[in-house]
Every structure is written in structure tokens, then in C-alpha cells.
mmCIF file of the N, C-alpha and C atoms, coordinates in Angstrom:
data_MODEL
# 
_entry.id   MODEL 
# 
loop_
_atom_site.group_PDB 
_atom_site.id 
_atom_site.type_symbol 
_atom_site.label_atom_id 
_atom_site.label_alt_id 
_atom_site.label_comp_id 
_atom_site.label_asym_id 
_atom_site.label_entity_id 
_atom_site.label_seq_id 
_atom_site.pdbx_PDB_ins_code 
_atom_site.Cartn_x 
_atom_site.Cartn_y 
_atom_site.Cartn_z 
_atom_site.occupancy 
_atom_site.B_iso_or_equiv 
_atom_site.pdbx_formal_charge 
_atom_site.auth_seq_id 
_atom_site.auth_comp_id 
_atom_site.auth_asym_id 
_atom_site.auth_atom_id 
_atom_site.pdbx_PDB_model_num 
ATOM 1   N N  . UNK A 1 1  ? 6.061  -11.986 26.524  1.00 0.00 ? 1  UNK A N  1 
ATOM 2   C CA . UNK A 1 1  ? 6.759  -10.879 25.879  1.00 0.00 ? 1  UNK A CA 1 
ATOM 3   C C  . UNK A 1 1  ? 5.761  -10.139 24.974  1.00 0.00 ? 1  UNK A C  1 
ATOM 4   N N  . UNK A 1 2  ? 5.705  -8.753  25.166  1.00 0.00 ? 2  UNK A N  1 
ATOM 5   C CA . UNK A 1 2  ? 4.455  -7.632  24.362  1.00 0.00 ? 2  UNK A CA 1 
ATOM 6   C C  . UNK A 1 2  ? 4.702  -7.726  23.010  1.00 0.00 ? 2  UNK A C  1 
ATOM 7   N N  . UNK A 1 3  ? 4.437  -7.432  22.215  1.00 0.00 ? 3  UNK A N  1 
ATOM 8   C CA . UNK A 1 3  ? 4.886  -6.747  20.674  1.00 0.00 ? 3  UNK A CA 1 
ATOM 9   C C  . UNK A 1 3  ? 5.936  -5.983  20.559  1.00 0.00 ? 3  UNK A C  1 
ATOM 10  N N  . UNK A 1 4  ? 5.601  -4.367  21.515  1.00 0.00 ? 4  UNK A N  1 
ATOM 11  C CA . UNK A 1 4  ? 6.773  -3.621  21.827  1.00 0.00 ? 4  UNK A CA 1 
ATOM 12  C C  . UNK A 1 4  ? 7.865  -3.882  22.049  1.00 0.00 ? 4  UNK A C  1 
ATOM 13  N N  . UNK A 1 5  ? 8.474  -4.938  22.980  1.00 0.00 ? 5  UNK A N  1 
ATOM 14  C CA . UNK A 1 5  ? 9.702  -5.659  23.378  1.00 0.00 ? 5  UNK A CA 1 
ATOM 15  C C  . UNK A 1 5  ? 10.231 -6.420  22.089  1.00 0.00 ? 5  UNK A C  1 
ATOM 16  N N  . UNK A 1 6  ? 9.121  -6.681  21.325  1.00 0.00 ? 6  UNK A N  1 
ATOM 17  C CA . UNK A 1 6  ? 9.918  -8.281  20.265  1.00 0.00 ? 6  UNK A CA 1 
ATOM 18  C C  . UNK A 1 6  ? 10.161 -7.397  19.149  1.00 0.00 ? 6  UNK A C  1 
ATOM 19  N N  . UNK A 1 7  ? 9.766  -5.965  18.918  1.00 0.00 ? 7  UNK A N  1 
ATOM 20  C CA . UNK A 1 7  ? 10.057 -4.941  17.719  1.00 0.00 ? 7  UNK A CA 1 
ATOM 21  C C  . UNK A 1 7  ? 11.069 -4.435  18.331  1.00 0.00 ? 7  UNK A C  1 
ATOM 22  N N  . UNK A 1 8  ? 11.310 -4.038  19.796  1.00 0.00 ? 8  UNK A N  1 
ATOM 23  C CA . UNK A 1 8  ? 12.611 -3.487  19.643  1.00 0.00 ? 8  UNK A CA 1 
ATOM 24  C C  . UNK A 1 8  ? 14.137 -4.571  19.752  1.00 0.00 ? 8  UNK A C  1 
ATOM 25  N N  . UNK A 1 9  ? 13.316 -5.611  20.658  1.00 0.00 ? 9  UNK A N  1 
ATOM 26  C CA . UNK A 1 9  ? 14.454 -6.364  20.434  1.00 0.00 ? 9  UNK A CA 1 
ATOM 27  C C  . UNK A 1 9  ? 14.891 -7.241  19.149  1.00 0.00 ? 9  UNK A C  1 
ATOM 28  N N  . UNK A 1 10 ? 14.016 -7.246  17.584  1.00 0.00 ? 10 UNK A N  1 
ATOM 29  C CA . UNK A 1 10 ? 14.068 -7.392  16.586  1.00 0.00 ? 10 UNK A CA 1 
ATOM 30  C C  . UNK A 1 10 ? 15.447 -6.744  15.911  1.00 0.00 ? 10 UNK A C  1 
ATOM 31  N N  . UNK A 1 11 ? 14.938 -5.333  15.992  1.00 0.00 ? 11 UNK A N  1 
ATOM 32  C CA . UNK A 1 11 ? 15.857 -3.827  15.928  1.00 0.00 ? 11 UNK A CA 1 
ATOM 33  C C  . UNK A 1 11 ? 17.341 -4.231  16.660  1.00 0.00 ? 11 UNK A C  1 
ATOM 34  N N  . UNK A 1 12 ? 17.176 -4.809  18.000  1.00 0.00 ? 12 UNK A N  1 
ATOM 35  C CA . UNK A 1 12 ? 18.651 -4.364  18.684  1.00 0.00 ? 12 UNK A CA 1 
ATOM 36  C C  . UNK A 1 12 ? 19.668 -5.647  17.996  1.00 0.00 ? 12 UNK A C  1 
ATOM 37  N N  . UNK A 1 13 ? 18.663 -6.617  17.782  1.00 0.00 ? 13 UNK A N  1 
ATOM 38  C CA . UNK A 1 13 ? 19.711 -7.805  17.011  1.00 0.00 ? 13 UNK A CA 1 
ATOM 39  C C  . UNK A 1 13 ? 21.082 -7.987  16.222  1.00 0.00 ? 13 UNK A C  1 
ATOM 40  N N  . UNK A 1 14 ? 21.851 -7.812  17.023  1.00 0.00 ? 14 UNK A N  1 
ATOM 41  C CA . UNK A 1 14 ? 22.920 -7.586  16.112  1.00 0.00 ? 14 UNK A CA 1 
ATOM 42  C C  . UNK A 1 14 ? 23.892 -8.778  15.162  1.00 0.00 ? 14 UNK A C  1 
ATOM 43  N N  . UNK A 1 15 ? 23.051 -10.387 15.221  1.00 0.00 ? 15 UNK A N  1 
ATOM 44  C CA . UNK A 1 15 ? 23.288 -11.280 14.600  1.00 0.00 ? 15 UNK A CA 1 
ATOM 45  C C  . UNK A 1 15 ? 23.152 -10.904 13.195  1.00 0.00 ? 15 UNK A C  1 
ATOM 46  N N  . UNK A 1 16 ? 23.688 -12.350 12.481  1.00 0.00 ? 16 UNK A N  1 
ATOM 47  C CA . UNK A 1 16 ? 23.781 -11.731 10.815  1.00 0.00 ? 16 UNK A CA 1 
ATOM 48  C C  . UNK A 1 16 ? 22.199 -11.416 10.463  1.00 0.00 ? 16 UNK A C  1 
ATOM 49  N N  . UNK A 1 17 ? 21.737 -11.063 9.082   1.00 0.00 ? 17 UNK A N  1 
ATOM 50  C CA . UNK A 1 17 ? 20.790 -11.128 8.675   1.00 0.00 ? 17 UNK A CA 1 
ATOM 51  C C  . UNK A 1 17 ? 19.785 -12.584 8.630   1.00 0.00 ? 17 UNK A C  1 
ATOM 52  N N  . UNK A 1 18 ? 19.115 -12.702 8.572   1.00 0.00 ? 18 UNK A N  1 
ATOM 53  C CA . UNK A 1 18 ? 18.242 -14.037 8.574   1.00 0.00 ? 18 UNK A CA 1 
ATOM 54  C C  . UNK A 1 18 ? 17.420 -13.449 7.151   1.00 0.00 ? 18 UNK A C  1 
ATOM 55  N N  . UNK A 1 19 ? 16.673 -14.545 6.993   1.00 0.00 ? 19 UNK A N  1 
ATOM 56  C CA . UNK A 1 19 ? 15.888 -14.649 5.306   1.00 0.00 ? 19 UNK A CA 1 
ATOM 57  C C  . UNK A 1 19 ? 14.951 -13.666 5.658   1.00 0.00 ? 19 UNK A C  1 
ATOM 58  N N  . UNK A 1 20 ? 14.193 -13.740 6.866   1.00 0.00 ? 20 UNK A N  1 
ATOM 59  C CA . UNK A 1 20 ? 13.701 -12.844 7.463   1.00 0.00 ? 20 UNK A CA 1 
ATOM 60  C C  . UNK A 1 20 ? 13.438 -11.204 7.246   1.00 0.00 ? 20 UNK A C  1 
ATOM 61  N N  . UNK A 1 21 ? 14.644 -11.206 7.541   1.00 0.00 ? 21 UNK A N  1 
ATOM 62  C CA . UNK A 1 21 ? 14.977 -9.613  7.479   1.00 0.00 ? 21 UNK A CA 1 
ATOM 63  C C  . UNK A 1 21 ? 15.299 -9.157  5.656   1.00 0.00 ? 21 UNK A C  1 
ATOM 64  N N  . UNK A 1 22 ? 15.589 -10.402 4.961   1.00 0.00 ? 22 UNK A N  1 
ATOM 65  C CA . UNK A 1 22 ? 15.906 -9.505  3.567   1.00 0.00 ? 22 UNK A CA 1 
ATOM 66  C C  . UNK A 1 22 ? 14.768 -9.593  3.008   1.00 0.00 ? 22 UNK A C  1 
ATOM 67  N N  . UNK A 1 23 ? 13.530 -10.577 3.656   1.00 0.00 ? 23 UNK A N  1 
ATOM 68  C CA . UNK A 1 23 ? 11.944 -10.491 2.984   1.00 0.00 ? 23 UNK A CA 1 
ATOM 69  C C  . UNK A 1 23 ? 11.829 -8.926  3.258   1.00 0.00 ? 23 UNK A C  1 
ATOM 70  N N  . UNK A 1 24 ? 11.941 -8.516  4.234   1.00 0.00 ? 24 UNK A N  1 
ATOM 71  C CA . UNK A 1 24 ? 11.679 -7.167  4.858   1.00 0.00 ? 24 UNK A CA 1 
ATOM 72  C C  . UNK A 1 24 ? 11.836 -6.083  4.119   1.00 0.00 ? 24 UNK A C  1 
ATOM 73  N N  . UNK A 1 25 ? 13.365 -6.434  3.914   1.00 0.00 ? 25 UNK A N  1 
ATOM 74  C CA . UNK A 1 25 ? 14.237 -5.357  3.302   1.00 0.00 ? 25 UNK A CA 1 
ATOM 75  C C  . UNK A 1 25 ? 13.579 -5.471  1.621   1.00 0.00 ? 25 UNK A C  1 
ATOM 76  N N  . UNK A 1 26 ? 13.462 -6.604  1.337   1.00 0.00 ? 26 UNK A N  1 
ATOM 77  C CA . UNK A 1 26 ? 13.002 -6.348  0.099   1.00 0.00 ? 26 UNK A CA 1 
ATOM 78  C C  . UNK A 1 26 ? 11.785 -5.568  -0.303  1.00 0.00 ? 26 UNK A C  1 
ATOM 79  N N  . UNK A 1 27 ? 10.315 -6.249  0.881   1.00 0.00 ? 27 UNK A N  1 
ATOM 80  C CA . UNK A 1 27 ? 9.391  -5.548  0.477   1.00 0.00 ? 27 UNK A CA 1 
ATOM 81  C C  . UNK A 1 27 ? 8.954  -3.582  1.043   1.00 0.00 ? 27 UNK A C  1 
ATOM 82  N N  . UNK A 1 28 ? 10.027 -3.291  1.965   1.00 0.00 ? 28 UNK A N  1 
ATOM 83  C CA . UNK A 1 28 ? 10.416 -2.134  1.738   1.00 0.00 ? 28 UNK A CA 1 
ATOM 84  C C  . UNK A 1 28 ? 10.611 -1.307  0.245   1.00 0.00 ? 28 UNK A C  1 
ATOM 85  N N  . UNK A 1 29 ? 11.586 -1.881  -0.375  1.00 0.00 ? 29 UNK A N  1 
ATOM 86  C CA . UNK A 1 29 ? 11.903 -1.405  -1.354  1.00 0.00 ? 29 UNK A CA 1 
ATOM 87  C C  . UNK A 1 29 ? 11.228 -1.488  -2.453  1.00 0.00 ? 29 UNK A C  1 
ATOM 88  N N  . UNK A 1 30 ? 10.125 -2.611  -2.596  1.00 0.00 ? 30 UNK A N  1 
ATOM 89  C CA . UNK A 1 30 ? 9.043  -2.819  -3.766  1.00 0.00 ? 30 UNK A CA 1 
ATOM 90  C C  . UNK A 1 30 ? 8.096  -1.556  -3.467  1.00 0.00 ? 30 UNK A C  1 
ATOM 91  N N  . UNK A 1 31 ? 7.874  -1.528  -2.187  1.00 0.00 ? 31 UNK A N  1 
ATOM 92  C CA . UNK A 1 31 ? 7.302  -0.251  -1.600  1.00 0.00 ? 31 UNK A CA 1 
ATOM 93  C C  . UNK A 1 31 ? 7.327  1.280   -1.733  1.00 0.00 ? 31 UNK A C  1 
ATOM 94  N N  . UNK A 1 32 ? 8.945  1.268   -1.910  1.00 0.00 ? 32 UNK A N  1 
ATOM 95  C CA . UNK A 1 32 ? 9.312  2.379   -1.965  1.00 0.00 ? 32 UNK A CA 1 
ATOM 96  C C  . UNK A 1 32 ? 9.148  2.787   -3.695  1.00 0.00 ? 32 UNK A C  1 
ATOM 97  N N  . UNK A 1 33 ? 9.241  1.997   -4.543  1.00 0.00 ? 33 UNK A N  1 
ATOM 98  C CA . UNK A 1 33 ? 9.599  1.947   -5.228  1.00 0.00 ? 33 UNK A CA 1 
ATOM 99  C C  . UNK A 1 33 ? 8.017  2.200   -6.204  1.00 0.00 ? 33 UNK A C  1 
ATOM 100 N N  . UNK A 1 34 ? 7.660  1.393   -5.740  1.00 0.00 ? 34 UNK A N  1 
ATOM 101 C CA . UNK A 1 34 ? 6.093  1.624   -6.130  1.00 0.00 ? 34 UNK A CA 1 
ATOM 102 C C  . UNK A 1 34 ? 5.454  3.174   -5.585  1.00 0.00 ? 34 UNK A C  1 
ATOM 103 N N  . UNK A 1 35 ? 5.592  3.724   -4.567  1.00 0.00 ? 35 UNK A N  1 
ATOM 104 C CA . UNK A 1 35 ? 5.316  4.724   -4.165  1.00 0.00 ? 35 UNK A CA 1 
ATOM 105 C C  . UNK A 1 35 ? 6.156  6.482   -4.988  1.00 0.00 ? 35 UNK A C  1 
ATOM 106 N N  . UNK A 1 36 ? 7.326  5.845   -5.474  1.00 0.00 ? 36 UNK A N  1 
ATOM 107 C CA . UNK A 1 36 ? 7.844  6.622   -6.300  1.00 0.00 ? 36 UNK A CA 1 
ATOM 108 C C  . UNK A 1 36 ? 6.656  6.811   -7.885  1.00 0.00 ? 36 UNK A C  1 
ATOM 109 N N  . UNK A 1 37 ? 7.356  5.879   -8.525  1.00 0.00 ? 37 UNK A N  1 
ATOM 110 C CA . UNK A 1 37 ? 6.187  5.372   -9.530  1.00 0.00 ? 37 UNK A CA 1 
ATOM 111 C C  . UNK A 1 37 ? 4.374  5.946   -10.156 1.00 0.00 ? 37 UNK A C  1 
ATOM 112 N N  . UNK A 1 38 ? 4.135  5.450   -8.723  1.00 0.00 ? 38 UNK A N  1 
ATOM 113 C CA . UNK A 1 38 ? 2.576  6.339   -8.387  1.00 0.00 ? 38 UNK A CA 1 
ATOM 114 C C  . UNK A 1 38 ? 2.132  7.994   -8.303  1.00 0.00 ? 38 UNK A C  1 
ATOM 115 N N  . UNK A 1 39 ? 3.761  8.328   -7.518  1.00 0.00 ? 39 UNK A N  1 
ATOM 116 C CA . UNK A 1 39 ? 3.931  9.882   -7.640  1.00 0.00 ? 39 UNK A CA 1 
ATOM 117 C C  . UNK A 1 39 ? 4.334  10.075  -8.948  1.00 0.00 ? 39 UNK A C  1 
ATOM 118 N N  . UNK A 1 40 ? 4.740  9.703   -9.626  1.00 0.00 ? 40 UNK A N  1 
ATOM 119 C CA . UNK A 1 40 ? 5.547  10.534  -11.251 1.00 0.00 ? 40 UNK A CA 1 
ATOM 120 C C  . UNK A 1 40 ? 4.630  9.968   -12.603 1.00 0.00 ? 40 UNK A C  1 
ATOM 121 N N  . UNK A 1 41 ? 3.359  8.926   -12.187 1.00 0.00 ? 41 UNK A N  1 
ATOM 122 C CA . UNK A 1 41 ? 2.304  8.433   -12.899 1.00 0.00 ? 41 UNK A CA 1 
ATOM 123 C C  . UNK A 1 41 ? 2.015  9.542   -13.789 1.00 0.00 ? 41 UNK A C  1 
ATOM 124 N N  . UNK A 1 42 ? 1.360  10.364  -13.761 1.00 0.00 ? 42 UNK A N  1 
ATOM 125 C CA . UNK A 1 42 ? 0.890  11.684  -14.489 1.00 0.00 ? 42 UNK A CA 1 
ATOM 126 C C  . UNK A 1 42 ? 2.214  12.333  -14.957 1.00 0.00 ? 42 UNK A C  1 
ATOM 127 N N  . UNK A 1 43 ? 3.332  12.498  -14.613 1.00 0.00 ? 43 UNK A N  1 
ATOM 128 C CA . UNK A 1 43 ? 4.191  13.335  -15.679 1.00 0.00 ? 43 UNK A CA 1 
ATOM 129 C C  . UNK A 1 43 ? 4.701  12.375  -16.373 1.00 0.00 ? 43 UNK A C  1 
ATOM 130 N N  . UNK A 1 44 ? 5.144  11.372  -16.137 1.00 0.00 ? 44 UNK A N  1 
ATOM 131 C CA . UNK A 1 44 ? 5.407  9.953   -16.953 1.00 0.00 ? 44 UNK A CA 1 
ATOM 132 C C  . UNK A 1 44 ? 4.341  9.819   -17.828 1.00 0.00 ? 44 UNK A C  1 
ATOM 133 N N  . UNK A 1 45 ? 3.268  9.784   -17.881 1.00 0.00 ? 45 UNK A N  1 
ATOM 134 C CA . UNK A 1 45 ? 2.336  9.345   -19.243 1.00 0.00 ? 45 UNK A CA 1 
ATOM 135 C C  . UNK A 1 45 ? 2.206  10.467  -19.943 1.00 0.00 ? 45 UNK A C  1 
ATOM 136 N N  . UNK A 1 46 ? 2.326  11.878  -19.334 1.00 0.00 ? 46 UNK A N  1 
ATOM 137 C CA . UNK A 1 46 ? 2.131  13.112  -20.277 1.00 0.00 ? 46 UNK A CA 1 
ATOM 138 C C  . UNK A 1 46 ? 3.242  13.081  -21.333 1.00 0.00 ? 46 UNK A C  1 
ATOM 139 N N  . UNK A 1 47 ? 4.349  12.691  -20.566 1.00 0.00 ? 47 UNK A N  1 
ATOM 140 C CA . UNK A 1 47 ? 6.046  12.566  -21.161 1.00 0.00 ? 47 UNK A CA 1 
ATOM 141 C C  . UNK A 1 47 ? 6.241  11.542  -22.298 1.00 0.00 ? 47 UNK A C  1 
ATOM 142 N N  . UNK A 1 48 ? 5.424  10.505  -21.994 1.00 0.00 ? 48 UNK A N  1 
ATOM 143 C CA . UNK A 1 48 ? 5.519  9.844   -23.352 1.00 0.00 ? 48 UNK A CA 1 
ATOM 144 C C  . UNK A 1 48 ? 4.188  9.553   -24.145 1.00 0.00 ? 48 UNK A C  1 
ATOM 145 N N  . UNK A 1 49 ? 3.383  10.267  -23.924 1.00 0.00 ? 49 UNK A N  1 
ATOM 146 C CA . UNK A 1 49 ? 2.243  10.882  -25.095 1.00 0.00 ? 49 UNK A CA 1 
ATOM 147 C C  . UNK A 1 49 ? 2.428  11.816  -25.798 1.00 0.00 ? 49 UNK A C  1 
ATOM 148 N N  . UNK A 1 50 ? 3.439  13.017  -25.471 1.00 0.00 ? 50 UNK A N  1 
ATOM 149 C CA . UNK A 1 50 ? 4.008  13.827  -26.355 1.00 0.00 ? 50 UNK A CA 1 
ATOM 150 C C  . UNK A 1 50 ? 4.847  13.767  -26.682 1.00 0.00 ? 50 UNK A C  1 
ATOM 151 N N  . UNK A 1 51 ? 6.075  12.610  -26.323 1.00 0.00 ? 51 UNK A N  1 
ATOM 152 C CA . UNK A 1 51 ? 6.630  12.038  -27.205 1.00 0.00 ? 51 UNK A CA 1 
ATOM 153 C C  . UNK A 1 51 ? 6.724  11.239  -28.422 1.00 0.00 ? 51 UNK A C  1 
ATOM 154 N N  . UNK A 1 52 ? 5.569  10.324  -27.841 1.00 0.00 ? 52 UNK A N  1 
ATOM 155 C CA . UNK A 1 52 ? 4.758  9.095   -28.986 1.00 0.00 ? 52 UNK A CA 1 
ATOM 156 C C  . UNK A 1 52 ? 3.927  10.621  -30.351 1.00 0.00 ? 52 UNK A C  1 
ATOM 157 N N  . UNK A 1 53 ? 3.489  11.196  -29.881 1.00 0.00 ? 53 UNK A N  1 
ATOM 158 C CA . UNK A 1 53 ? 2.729  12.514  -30.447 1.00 0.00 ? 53 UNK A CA 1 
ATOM 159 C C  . UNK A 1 53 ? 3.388  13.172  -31.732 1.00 0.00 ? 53 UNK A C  1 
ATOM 160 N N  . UNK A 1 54 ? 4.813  13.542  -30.864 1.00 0.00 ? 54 UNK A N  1 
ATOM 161 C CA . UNK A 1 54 ? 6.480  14.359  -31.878 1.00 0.00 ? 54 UNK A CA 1 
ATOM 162 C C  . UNK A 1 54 ? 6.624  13.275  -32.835 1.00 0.00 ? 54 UNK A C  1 
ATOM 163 N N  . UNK A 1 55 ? 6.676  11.861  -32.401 1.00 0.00 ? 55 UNK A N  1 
ATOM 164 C CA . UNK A 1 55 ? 7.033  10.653  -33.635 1.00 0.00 ? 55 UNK A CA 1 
ATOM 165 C C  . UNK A 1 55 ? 6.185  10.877  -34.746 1.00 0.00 ? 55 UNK A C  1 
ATOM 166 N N  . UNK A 1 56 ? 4.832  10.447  -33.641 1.00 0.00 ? 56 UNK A N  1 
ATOM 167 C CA . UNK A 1 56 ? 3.682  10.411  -35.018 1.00 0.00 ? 56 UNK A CA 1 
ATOM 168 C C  . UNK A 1 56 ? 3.880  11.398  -36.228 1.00 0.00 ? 56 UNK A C  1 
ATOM 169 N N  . UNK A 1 57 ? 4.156  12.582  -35.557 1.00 0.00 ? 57 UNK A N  1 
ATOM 170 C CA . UNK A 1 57 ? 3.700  13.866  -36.467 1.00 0.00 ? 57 UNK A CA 1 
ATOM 171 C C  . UNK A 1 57 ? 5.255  13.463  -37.625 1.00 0.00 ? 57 UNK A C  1 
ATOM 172 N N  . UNK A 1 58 ? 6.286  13.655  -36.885 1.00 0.00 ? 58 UNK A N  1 
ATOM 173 C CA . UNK A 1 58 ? 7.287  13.833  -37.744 1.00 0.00 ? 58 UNK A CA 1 
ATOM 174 C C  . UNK A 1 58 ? 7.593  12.644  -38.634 1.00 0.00 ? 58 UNK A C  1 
ATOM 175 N N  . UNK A 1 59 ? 6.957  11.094  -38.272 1.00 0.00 ? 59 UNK A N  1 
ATOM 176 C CA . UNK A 1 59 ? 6.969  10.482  -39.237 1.00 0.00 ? 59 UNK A CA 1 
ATOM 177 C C  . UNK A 1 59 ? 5.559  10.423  -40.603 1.00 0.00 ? 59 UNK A C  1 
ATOM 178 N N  . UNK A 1 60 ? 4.857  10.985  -40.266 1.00 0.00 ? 60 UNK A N  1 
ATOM 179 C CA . UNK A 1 60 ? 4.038  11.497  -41.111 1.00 0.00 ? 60 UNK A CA 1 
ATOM 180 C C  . UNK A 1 60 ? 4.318  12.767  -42.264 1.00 0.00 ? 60 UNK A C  1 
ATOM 181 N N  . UNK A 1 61 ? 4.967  13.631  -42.024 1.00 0.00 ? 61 UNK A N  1 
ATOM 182 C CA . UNK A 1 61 ? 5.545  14.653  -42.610 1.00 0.00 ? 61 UNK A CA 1 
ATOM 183 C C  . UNK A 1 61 ? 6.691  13.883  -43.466 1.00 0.00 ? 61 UNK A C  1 
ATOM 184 N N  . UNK A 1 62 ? 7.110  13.072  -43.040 1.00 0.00 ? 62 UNK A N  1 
ATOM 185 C CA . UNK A 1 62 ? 8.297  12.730  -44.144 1.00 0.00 ? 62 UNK A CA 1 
ATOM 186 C C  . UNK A 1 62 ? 7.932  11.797  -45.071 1.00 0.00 ? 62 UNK A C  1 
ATOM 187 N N  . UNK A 1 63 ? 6.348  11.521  -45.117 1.00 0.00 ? 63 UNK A N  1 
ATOM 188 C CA . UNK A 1 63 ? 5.826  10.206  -45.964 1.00 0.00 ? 63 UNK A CA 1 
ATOM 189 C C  . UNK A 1 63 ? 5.313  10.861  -47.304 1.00 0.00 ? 63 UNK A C  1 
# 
């Protein structure tokens, strides 16, 4: 049996889930998730450097 055959017949399986498949499903989603993350890296640290920034200043002004 090829690769091709054991990926689709993986796919056509319509038994319950196996541990298998939620390793899968999980590291999909660490994936996805991380790939989100990596994209919003740069407005996420700008976002809370000028936030951390607004603190500094305004708790300084009131000292």
C-alpha cells in the first residue's frame, strides 16, 4: 500500500477518533496558533511599549 492510499484512506475513516488523530488535531492548532502569534509579533510589542510608555509617563507626573 503507497502513502497516497494510506492518506486517503486515513481521511475516509469514518471510525471514532483514535489518540492518533487528536495528536494531529492538536498539533494543528499549536500551529495555527503559533502562526497567528508570529503574524501580530510587531503590533503586539509596539502595543504594549506604548502602553508600558503612557504608565511610565503618567505615573511619573503624579509623583
Amino acid at each position: 500500500m503507497d502513502i497516497k492510499s494510506q492518506i486517503v484512506g486515513f481521511f475516509q475513516d469514518e471510525e471514532g477518533l483514535t489518540v492518533v488523530e487528536y495528536v494531529l488535531g492538536a498539533a494543528l492548532l499549536v500551529a495555527a496558533i503559533t502562526a497567528v502569534f508570529t503574524s501580530l509579533e510587531g503590533g503586539l510589542i509596539n502595543s504594549l511599549n506604548n502602553t508600558m510608555a503612557d504608565l511610565n509617563s503618567k505615573n511619573t507626573s503624579t509623583n
